[in-house]
N, C-alpha and C positions, 0 to 999 in steps of 0.2 A: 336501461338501454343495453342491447343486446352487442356488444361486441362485432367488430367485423372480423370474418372465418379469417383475414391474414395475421390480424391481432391477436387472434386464438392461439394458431401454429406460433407466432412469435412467441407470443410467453410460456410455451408447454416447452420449448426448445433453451431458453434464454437462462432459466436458471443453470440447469449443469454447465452448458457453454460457459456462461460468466461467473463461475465458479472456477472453472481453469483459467483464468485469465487474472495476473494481479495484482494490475493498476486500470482503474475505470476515470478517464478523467473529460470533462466537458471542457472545452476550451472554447467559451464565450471571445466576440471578435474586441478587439485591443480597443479602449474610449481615444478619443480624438486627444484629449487630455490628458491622458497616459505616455500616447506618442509623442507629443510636442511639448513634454515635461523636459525641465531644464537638469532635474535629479538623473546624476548617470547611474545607470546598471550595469548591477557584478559581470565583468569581462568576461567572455567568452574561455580565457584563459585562467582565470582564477574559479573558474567552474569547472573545466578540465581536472588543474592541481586539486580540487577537493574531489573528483571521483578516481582518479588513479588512486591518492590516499585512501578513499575507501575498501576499493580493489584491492591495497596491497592488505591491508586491514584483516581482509576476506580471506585472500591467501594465506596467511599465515595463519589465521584460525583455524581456518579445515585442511591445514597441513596434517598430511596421512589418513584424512577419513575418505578421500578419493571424490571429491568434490570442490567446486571453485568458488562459488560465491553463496550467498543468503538463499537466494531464487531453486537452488537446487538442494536447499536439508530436506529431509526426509524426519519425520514424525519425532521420532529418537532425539536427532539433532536440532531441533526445534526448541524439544523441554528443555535440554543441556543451553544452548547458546540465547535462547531470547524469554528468559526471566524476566518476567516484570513484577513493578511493588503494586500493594493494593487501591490505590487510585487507579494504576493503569488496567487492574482487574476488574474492577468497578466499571471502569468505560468501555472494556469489551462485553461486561454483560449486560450493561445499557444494550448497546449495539445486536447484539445476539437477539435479546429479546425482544428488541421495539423492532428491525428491520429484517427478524427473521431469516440471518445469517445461518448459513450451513455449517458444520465441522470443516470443510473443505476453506472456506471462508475465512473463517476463524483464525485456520492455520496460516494461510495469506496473508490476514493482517500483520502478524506476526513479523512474517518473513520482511514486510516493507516495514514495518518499525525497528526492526535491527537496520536494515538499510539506510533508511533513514538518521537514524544513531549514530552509523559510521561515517555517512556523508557530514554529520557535525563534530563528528571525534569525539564520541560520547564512549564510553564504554557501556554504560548500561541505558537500557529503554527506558524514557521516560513516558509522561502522560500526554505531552505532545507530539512526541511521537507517534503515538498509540492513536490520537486523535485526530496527526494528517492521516496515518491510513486508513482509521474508518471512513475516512473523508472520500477516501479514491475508491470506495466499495459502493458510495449509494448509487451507483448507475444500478448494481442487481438489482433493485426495488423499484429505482422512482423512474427512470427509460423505459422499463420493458412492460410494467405493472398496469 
């Protein structure tokens, strides 16, 4: 089947674009069940308290490299601050190779599995970390493809 010409222009365009972007997330509508569940959900304020703690997190680590958060290291700052062990290597070359990630990619994941990390007061990246954000990456592949 031949592609419609709009389809075309979308996917010739949609890699680089979603390449700079680096959280891709589908937000299916809430089940009926969900809402009218009797389980209460983390306060509005006790999710605040865990991103200020992030932020502050942030700031003090790139105290003096002239940057504020995760979202803004630069290549350098990346190797140094978001280390991961060999499971978490293994699951970005899973990722790299089965979904045809980019280096640009790559470096994103990164940046939201430190994020991620600090939003649970982790100091180092773990493999679930590693593997919600290859999770907010499959929009490059399976949306535009």
């Amino acid at each position: 089947m031949v592609p419609h010409p709009i389809q075309r222009y979308i996917s010739k365009i949609s890699g680089p674009l979603l390449d700079r972007i680096d959280i891709h997330i589908d937000v299916p509508a809430v089940k009926f069940r969900e809402l009218a569940s009797d389980v209460p959900a983390e306060s509005s304020s006790a999710i605040r308290e865990r991103v200020v703690r992030a932020r502050r997190v942030q700031l003090d680590r790139f105290y003096g490299e002239n940057i504020f958060c995760n979202a803004q290291m630069t290549p350098r700052l990346i190797r140094k601050y978001c280390i991961v062990d060999a499971a978490s290597k293994s699951l970005l070359e899973n990722a790299i190779t089965r979904l045809g990630l980019s280096a640009r990619a790559y470096d994103r994941i990164l940046k939201v599995s430190r994020t991620l990390a600090d939003l649970e007061g982790k100091e180092n990246i773990e493999p679930g970390h590693v593997s919600e954000a290859i999770q907010y990456r499959t929009l490059d592949r399976n949306f535009w493809a």
